[in-house]
Structure formats: structure tokens, C-alpha cells
N, C-alpha and C positions, 0 to 999 in steps of 0.2 A: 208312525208318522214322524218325520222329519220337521223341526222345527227351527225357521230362517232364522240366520244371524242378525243382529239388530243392523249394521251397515248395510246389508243386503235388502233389508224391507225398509229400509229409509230410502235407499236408493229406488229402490220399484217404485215406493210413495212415490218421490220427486218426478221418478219418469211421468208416470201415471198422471198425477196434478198439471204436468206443464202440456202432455198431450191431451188430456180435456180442455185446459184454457188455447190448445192451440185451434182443435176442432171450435169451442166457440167464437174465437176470434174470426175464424175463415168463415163460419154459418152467419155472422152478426154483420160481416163483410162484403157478402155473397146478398145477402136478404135486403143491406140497403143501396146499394149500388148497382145490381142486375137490372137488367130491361126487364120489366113483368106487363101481361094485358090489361087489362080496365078491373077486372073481378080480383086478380093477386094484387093491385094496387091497392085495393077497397082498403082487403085483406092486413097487408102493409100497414096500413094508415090505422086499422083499428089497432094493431099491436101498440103505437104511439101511442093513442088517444086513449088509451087502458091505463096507461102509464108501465106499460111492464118493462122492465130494466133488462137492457140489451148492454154484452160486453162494453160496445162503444160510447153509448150512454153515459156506462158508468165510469169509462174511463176519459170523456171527456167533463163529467162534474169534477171528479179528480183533480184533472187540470187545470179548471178553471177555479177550484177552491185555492189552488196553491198559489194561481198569479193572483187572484184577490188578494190572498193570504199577504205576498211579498208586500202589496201596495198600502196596506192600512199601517 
């Protein structure tokens, strides 16, 4: 068995890592912005009210920790 060069499996990591965050970007994008009927809305609306952290979520507490951040 062949064993990867450490730039070669750093590199795959890096692929690897930016095309999962890019799948959940477009799933977290897709989920809250789509037209859905009455029952996928429910649906919707219990993911919120679960508190489960959606990309956007968390990348809008982010943003808004840093503009607080700048203001105090």
C-alpha cells in the first residue's frame, strides 16, 4: 500500500472540508428560502424551534458577534 505525501493529503483535507461546507451552504440555503406546502413548512419551523444550528445560523451569530464586538 502506497502511502500519500503529507501536501497531497493536506490538499484532499482542504478539497474535502470546503466541499462539505459548500454542500451545507447550498442545503441550509435551499431549506430556508424554497417554496415548501403547509406540512414541509411545519417541518421547517420545528428545525428552528429545536434550536438546531443551521450553516446560516451560525454564520449569521458570527456576524453579528463581531458588529457588537466593534461597538462596545
Amino acid at each position: 500500500m502506497r502511502v500519500a505525501k503529507r501536501e497531497h493529503a493536506d490538499t484532499f483535507y482542504d478539497f474535502a472540508l470546503q466541499t462539505g461546507m459548500s454542500f451545507q451552504m447550498m442545503d441550509d440555503y435551499l431549506d430556508s428560502f424554497r417554496r415548501v406546502n403547509l406540512k414541509q413548512a411545519r417541518n421547517k419551523a420545528a428545525i428552528f424551534l429545536e434550536g438546531k444550528n443551521t450553516w446560516l445560523k451560525i454564520k449569521s451569530l458570527e456576524i453579528d458577534a463581531c458588529t457588537h464586538a466593534s461597538v462596545i
